[in-house]
C-alpha positions as CSV (number, residue, x, y, z in Angstrom):
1,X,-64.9,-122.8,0.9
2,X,-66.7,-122.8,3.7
3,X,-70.4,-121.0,3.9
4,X,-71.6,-119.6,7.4
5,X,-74.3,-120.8,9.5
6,X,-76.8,-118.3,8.2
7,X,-75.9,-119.3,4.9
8,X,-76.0,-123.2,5.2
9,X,-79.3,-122.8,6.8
10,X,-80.4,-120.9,3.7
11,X,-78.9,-123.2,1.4
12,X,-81.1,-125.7,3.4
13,X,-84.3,-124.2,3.3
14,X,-84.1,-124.4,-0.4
15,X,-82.9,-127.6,-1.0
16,X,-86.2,-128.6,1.3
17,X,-88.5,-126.6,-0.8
18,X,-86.7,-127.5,-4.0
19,X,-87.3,-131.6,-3.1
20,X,-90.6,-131.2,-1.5
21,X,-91.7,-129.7,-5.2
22,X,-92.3,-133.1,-7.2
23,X,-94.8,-134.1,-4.8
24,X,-96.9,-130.2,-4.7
25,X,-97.0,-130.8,-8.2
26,X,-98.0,-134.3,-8.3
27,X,-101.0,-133.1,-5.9
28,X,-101.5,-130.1,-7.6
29,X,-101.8,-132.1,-10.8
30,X,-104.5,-134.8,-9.3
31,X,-106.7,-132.4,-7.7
32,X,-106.9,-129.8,-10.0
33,X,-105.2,-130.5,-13.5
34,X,-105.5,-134.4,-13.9
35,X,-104.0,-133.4,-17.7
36,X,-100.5,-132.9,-16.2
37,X,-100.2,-136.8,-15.2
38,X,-101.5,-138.3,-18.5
39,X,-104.1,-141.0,-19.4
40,X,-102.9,-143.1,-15.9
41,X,-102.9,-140.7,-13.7
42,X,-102.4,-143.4,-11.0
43,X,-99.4,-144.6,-12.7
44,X,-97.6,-141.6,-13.6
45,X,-97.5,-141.0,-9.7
46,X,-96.3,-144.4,-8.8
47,X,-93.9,-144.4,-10.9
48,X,-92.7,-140.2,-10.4
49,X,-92.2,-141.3,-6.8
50,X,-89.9,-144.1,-7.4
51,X,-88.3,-142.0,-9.8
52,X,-87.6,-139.4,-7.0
53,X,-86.3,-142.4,-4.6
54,X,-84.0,-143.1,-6.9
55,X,-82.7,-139.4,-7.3
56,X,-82.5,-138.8,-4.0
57,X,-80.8,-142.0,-2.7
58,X,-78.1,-140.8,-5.2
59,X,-77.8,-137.4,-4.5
60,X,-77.2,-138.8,-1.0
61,X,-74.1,-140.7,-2.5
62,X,-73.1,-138.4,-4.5
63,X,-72.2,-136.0,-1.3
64,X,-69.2,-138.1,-0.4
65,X,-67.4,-137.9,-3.5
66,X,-68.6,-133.9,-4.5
67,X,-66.9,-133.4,-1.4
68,X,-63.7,-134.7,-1.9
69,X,-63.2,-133.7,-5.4
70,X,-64.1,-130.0,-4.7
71,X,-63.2,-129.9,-0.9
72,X,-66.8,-128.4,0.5
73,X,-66.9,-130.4,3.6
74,X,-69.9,-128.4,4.3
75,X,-72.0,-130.9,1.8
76,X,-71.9,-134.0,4.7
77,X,-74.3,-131.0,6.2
78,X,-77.2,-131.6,3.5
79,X,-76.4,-135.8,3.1
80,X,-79.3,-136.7,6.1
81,X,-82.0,-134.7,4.8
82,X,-81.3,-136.1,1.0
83,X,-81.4,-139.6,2.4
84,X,-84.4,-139.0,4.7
85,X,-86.2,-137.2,1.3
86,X,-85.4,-140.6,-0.5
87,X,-87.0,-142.4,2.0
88,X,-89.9,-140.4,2.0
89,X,-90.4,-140.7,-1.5
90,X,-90.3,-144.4,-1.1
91,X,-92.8,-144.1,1.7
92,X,-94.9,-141.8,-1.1
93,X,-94.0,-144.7,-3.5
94,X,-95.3,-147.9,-1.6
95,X,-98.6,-145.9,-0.7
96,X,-99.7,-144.9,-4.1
97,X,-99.0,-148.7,-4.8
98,X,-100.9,-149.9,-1.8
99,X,-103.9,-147.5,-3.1
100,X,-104.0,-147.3,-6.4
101,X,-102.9,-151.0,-7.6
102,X,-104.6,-153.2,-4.8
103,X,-106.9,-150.7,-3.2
104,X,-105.5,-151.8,0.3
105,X,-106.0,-155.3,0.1
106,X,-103.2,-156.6,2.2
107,X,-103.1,-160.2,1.1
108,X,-103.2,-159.3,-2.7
109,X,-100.6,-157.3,-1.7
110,X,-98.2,-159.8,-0.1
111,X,-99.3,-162.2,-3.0
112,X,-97.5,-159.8,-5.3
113,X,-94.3,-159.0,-3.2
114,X,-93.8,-163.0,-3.3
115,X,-94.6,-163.7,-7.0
116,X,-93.4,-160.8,-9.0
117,X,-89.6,-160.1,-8.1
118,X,-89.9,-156.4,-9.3
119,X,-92.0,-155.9,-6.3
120,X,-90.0,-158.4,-4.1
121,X,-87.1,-156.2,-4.6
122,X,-88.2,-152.9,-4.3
123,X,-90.0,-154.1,-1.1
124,X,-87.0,-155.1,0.1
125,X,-84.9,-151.9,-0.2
126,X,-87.7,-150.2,1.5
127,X,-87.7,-152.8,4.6
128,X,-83.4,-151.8,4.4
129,X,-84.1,-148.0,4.3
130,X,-86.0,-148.2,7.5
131,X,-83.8,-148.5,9.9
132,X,-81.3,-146.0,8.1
133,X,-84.1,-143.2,8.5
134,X,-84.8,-144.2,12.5
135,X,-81.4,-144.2,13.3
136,X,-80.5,-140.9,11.5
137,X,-81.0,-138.6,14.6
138,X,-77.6,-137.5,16.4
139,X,-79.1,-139.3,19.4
140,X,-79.3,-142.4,18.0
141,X,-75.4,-141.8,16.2
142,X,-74.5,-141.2,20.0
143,X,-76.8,-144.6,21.0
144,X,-75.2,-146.4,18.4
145,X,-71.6,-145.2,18.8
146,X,-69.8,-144.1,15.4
147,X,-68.5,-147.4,14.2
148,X,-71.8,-149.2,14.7
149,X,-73.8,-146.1,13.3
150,X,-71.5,-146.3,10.3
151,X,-71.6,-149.9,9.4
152,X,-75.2,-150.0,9.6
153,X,-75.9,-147.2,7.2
154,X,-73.4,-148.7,5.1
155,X,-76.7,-150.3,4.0
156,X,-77.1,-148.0,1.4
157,X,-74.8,-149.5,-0.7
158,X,-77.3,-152.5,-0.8
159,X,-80.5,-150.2,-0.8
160,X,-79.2,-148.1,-4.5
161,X,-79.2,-151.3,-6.4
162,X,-81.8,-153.2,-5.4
163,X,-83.7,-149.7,-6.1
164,X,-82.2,-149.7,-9.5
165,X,-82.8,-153.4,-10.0
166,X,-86.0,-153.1,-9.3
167,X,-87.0,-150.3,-11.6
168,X,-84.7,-152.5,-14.1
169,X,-86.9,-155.2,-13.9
170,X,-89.9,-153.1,-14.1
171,X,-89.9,-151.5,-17.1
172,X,-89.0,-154.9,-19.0
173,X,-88.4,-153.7,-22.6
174,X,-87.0,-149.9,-22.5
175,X,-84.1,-150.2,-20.5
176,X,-82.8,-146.7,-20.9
177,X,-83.8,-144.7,-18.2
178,X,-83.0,-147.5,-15.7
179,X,-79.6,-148.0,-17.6
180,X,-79.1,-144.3,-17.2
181,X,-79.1,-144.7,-13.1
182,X,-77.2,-147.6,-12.8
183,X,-74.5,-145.9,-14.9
184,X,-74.4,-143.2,-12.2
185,X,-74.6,-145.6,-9.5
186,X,-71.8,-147.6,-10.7
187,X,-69.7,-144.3,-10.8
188,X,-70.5,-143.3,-7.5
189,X,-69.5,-146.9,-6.2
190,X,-66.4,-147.2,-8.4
191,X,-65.4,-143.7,-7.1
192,X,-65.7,-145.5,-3.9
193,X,-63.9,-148.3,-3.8
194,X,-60.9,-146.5,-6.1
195,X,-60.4,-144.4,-3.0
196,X,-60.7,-147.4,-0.5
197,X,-57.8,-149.1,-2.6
198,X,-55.7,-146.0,-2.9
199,X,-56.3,-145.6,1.1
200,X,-55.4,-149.2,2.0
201,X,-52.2,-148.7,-0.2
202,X,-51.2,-145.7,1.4
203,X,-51.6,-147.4,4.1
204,X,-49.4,-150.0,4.3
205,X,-45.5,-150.0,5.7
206,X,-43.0,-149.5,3.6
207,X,-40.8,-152.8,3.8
208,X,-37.2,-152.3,5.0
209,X,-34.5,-153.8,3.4
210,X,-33.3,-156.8,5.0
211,X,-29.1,-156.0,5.6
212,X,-27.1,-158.5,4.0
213,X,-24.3,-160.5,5.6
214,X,-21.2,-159.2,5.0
215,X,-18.8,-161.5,3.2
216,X,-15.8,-162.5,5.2
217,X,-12.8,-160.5,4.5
């Protein structure tokens, strides 16, 4: 099945809207209703925003294999802009860190990337997303060439479970939530590699028989 143009670009101005949502009402809910984000308000939203960098850095690997199993190549369409929304929502996640928890203070915030490995982590896959959103232009895919372009944002495979790690080690004692993601994560990544193996052996050559000698009459 394969949607027109005027279609797709419908289909795409929704799914922008739609993801652009958690963060209306997370500003919605600090100006005006403070009671929609709890007794930490500051909190809630940290943690809402890694929650929705988390989403959308699997939504973006979940395009691949939606695509194979029900044969809408049309999906690789919407995979940049899910990606670029993850990274945006780690952007939104490192600021209302940088504000709320350390008011800006840059060397109480470098203290805590080194000490606390939750933060060292989650740092980390942000520093990895970066050049995955700079390089996600068709320019740069023509800059980079294909292979290069693709082995680079291969990245991602790094960047899901060091996100998941780090919300992992964040939460310390209720695991379920985290668990919950790195379930899915481990599906999308099994899918993966299942379909690499099945590739590489339907790849190989089919070995000829060797002919035997014929015994002398």
């Amino acid at each position: 099945m394969q949607p027109s143009p005027r279609t797709l670009s419908a289909l795409k101005a929704v799914i922008f809207i739609l993801a652009l949502a958690p963060l209306a009402r997370l500003a919605t809910g600090a100006l005006f209703f403070p009671d929609w984000l709890g007794a930490n308000p500051a909190e809630f939203i940290t943690r809402a925003t890694g929650d929705w960098t988390l989403r959308f850095l699997l939504l973006t690997l979940a395009v691949t294999p939606l695509r194979r199993l029900l044969g809408w190549p049309w999906l690789l369409r919407l995979r940049r802009m899910l990606g670029l929304f993850a990274f945006f929502y780690a952007l939104v996640h490192l600021s209302s860190y940088v504000a709320f928890d350390h008011v800006f203070e840059v060397t109480e915030i470098l203290k805590d990337i080194v000490k606390r490995p939750f933060i060292t982590v989650g740092f980390t896959a942000l520093v990895l997303m970066l050049p995955l959103a700079v390089t996600s232009t068709n320019k740069m895919v023509q800059r980079l060439g294909a292979k290069r372009w693709l082995a680079l944002h291969r990245l991602v495979y790094v960047i899901a479970p060091l996100g998941v790690l780090h919300f992992w080690w964040m939460v310390k004692k209720d695991v379920t939530e985290p668990a919950i993601y790195a379930a899915i994560l481990t599906l999308l990544l099994g899918y993966r590699l299942v379909a690499k193996l099945r590739e590489r052996r339907g790849a190989r050559p089919v070995a000829r028989p060797v002919a035997q000698p014929r015994p002398n009459a």
